[in-house]
Backbone as a chain_set.jsonl record, in Angstrom:
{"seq": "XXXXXXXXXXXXXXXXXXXXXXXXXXXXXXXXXXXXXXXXXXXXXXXXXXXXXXXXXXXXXXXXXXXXXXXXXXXXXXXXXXXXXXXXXXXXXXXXXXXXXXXXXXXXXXXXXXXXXXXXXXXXXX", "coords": {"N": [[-21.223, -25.739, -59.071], [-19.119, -26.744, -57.931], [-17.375, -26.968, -59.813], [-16.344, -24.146, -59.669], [-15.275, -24.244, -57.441], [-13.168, -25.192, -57.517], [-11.605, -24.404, -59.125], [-11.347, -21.875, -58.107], [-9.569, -22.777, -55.618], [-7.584, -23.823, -57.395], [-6.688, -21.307, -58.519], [-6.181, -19.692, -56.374], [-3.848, -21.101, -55.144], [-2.025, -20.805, -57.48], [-1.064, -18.083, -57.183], [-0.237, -17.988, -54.449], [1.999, -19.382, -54.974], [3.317, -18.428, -56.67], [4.034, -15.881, -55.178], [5.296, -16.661, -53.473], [8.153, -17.522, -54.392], [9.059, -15.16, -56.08], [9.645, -14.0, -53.38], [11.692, -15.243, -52.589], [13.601, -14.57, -54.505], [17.61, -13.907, -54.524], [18.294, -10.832, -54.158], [19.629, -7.575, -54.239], [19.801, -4.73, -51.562], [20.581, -1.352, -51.482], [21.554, 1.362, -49.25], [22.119, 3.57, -50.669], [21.29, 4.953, -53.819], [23.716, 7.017, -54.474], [26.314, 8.179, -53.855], [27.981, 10.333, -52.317], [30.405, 12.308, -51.912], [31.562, 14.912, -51.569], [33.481, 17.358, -51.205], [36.92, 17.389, -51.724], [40.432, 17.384, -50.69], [43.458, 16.95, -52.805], [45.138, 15.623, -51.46], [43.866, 13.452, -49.865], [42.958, 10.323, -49.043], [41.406, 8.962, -48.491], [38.918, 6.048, -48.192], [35.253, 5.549, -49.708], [32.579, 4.001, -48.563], [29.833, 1.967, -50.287], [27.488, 0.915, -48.849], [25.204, -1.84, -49.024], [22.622, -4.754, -48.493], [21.315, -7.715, -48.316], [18.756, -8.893, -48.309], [17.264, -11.309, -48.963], [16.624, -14.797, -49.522], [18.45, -16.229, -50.865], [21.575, -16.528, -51.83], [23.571, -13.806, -53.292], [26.192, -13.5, -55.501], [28.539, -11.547, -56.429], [28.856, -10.922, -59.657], [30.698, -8.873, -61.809], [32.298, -5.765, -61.509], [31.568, -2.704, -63.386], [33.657, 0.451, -63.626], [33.727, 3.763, -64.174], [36.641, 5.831, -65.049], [38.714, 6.995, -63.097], [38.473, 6.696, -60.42], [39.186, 3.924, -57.831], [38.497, 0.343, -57.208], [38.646, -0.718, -53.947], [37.793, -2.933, -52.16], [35.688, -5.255, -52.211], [33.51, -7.968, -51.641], [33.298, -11.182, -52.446], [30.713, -12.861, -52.275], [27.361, -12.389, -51.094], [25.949, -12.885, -48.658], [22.701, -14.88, -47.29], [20.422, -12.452, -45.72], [22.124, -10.304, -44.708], [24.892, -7.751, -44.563], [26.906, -5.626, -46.182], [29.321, -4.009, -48.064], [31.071, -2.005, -50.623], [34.207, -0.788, -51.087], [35.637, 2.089, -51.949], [38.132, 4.396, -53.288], [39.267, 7.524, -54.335], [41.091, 8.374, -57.291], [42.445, 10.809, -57.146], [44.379, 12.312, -58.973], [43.538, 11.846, -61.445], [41.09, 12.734, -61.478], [39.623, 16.404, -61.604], [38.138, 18.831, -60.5], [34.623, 19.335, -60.264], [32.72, 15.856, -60.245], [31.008, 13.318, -61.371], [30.44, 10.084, -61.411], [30.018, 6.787, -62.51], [29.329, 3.216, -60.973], [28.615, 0.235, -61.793], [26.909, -2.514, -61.488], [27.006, -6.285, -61.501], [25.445, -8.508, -61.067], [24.461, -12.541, -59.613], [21.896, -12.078, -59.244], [18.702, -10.854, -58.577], [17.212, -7.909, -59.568], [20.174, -8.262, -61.895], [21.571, -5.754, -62.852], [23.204, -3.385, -61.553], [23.507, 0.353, -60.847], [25.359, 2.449, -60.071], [25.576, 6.325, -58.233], [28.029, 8.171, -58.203], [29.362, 11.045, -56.904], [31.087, 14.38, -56.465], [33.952, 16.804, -55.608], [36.928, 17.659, -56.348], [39.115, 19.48, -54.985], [41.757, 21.91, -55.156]], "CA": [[-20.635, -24.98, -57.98], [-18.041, -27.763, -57.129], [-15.931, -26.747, -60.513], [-16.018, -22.697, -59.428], [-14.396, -24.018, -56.221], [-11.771, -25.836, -57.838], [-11.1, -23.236, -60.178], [-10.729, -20.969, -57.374], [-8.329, -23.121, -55.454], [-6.191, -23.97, -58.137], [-5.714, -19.808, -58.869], [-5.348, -19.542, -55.315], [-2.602, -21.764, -54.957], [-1.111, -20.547, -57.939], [-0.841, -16.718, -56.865], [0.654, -17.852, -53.195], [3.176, -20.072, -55.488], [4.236, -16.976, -57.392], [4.371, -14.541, -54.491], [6.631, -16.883, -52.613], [9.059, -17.777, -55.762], [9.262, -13.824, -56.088], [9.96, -13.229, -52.743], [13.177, -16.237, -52.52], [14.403, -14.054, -55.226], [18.176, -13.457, -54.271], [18.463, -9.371, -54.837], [20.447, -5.955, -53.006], [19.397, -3.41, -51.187], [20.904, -0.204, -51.165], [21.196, 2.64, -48.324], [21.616, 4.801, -51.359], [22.177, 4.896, -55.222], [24.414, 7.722, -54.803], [27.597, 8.043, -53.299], [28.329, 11.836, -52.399], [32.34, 12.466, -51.645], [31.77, 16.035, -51.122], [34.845, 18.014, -51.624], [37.919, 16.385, -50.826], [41.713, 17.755, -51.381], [44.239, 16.042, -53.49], [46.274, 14.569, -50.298], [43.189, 12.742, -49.003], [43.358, 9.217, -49.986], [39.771, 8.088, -47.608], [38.225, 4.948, -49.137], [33.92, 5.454, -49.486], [31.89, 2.626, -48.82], [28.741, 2.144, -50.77], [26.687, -0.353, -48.45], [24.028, -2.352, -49.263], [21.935, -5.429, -48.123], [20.769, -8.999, -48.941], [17.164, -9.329, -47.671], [16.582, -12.248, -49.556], [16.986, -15.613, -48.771], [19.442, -16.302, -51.685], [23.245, -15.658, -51.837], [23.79, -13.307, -54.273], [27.471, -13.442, -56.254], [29.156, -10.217, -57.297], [30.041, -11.194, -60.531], [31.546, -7.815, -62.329], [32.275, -3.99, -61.145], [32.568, -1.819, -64.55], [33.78, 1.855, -63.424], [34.307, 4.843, -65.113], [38.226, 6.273, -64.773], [39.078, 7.955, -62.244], [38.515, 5.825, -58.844], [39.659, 2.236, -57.759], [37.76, -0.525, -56.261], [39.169, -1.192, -52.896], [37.367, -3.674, -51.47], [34.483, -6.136, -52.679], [32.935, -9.439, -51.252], [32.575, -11.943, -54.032], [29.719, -13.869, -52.12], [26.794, -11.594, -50.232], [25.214, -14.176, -47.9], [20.944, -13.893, -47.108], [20.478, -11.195, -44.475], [24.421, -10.216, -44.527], [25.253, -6.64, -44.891], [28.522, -5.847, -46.642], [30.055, -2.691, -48.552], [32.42, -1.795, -51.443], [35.338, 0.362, -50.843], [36.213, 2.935, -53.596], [38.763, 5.092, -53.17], [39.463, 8.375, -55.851], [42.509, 8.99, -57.915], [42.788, 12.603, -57.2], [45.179, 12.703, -60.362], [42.761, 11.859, -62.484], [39.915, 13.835, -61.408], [40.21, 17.668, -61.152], [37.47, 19.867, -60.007], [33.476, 18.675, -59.852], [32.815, 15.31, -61.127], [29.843, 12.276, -61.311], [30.85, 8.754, -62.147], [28.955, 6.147, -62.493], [29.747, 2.266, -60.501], [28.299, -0.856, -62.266], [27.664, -3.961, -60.312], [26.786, -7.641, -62.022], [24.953, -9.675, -59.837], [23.901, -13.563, -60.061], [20.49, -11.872, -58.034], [17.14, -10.221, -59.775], [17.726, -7.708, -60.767], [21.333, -8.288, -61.956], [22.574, -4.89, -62.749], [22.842, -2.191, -60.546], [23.955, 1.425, -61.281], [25.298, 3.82, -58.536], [26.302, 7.347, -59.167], [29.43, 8.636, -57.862], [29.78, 12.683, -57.243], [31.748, 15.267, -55.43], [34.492, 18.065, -56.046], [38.038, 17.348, -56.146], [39.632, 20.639, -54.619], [43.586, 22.378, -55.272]], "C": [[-19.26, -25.541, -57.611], [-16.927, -27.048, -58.279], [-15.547, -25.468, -59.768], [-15.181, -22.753, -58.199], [-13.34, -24.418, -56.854], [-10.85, -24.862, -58.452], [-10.345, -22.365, -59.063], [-9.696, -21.428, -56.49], [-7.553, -23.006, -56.503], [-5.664, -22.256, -58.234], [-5.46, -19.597, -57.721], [-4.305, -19.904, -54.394], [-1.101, -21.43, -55.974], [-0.158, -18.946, -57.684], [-0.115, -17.038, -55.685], [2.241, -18.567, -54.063], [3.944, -19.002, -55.885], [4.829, -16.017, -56.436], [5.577, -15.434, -53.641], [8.067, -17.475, -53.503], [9.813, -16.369, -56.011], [10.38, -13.397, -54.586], [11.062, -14.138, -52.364], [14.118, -15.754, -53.539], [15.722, -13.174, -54.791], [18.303, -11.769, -54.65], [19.395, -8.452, -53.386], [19.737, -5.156, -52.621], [19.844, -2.672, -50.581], [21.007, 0.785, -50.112], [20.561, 3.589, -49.398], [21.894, 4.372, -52.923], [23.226, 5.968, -55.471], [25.245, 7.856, -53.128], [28.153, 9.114, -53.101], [29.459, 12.164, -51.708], [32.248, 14.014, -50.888], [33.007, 16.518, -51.723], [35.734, 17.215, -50.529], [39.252, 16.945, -51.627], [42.305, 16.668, -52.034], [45.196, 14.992, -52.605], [45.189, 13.663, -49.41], [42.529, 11.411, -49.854], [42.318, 8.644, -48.904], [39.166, 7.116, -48.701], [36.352, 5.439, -48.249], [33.472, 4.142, -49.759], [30.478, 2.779, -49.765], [28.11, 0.768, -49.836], [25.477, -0.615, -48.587], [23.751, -4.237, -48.428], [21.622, -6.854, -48.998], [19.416, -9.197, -48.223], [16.581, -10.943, -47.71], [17.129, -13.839, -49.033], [17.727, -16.47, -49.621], [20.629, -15.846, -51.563], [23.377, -15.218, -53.337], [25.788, -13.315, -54.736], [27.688, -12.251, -57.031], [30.191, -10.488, -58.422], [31.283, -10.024, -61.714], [31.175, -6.59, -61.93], [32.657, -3.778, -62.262], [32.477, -0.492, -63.838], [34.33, 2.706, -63.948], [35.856, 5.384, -64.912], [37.776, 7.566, -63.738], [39.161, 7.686, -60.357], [38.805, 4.564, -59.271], [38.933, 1.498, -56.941], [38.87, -1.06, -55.247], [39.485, -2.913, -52.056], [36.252, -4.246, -52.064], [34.271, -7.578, -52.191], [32.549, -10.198, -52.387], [31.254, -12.914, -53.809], [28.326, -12.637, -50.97], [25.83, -13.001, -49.639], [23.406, -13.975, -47.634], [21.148, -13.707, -45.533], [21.7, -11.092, -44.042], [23.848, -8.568, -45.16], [26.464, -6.618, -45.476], [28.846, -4.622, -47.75], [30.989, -2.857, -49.598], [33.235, -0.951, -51.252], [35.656, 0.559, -51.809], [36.889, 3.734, -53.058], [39.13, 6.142, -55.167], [40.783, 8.463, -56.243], [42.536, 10.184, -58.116], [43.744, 13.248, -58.728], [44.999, 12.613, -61.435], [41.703, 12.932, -62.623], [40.316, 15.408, -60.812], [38.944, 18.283, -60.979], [35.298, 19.041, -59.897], [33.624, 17.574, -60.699], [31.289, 14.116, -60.577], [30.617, 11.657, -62.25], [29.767, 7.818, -61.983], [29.618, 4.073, -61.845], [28.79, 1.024, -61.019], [28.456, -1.907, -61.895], [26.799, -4.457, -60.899], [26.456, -8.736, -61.244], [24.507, -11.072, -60.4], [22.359, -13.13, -59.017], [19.683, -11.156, -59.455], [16.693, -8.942, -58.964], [19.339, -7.921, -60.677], [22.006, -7.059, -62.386], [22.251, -4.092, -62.082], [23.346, -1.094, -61.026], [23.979, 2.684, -60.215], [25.837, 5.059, -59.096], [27.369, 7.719, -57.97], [29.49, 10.273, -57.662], [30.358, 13.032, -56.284], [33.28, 15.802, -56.214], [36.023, 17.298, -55.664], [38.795, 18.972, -56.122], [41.58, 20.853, -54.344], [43.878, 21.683, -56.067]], "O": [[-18.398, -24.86, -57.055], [-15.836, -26.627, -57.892], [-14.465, -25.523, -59.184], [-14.507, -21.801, -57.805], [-12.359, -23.719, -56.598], [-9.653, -24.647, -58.265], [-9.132, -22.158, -59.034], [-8.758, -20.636, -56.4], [-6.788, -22.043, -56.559], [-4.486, -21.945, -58.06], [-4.3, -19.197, -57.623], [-3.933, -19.381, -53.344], [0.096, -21.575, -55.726], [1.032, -18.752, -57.929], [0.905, -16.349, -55.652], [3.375, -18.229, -53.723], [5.072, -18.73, -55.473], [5.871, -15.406, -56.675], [6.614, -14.905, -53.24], [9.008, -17.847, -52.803], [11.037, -16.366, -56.14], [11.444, -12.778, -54.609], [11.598, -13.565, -51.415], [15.242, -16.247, -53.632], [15.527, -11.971, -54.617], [18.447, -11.655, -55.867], [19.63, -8.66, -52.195], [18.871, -4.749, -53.396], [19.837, -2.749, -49.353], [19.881, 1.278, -50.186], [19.467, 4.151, -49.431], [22.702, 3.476, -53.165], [23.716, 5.97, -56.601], [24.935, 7.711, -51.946], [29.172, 9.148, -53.791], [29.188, 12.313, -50.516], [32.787, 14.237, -49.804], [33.466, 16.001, -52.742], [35.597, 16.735, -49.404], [39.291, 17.004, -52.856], [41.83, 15.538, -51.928], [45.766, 13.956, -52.946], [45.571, 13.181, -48.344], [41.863, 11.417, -50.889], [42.712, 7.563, -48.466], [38.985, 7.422, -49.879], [36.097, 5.603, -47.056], [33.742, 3.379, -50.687], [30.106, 3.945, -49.899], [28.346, -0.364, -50.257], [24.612, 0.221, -48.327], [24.699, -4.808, -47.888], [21.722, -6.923, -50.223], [19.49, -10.042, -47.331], [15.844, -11.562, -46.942], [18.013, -13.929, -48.181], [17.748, -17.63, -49.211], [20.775, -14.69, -51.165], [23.323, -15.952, -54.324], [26.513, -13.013, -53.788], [27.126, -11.989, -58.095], [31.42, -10.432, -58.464], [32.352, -10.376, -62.213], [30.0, -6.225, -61.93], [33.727, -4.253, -62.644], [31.367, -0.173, -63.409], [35.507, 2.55, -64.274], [36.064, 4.734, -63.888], [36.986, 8.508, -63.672], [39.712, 8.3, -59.443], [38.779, 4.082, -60.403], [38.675, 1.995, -55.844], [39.835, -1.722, -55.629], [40.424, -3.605, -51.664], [35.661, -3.332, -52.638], [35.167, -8.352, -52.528], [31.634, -9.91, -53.158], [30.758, -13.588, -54.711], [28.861, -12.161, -49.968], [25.21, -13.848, -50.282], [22.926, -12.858, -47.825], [21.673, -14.336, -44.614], [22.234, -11.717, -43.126], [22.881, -8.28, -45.866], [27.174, -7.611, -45.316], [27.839, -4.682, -48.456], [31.742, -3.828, -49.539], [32.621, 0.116, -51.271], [35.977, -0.278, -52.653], [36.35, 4.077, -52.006], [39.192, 5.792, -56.346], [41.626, 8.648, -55.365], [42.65, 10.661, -59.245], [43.685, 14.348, -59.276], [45.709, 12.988, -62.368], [41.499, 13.732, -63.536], [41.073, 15.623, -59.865], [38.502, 18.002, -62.093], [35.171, 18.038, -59.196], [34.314, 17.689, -61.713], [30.722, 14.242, -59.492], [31.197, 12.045, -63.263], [28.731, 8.078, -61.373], [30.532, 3.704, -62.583], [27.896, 0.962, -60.175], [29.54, -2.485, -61.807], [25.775, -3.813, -61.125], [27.154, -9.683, -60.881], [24.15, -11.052, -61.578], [21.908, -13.911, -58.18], [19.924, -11.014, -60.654], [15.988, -8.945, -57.954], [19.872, -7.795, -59.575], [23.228, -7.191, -62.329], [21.057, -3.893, -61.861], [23.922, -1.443, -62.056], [23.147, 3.469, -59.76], [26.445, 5.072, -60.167], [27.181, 7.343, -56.813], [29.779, 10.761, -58.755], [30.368, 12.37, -55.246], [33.672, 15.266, -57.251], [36.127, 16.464, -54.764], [38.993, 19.567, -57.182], [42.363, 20.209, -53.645], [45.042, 21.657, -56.467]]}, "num_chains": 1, "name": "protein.A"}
């Protein structure tokens, strides 16, 4: 009887080990994965934020944005702190993009998971 207890401590020490290892896992969290512009004329030069979250009790590091042509990264924090909010600013190149479009924003985290993938849409009007 004495091993079946042991046994059962040890797995029940190892399952709280795991769940709290998991949950110190620096990571983001999103409002949204998509980023909707709407229609917007060619003379309106508004920067969109995409904001997201640190829950975790890790600092996550934004180590690379890849983005498709046609917008510019504004703004980016290179350090997200635990429980910090904080945003990217994108602004569009209207002179690139002409009439409906979806892009796609690629962010490189030192957190779990490390890539992220936002989508980008809305109408570029005149």
């Amino acid at each position: 009887m004495q091993r079946y207890q042991d046994i059962f401590v040890l797995f029940l020490a190892a399952f709280i080990f795991t769940i709290k290892i998991h949950a110190q896992e620096a990571s983001l969290t999103f409002e949204s994965d998509l980023i909707a512009i709407g229609s917007v004329s060619k003379s309106n030069s508004e920067v969109h934020y995409l904001h997201f979250s640190n829950p975790s009790k890790g600092t996550v590091k934004l180590l690379e944005i890849h983005m498709s042509y046609g917008y510019d990264v504004v703004y980016r924090p290179n350090f997200i702190e635990p429980n910090a909010r904080d945003s990217i600013g994108i602004r569009i190149c209207d002179d690139l993009l002409k009439g409906p479009f979806r892009k796609v924003l690629t962010l490189i985290t030192s957190g779990s998971p490390s890539v992220y993938s936002i989508k980008i849409s809305g109408n570029i009007i005149d």
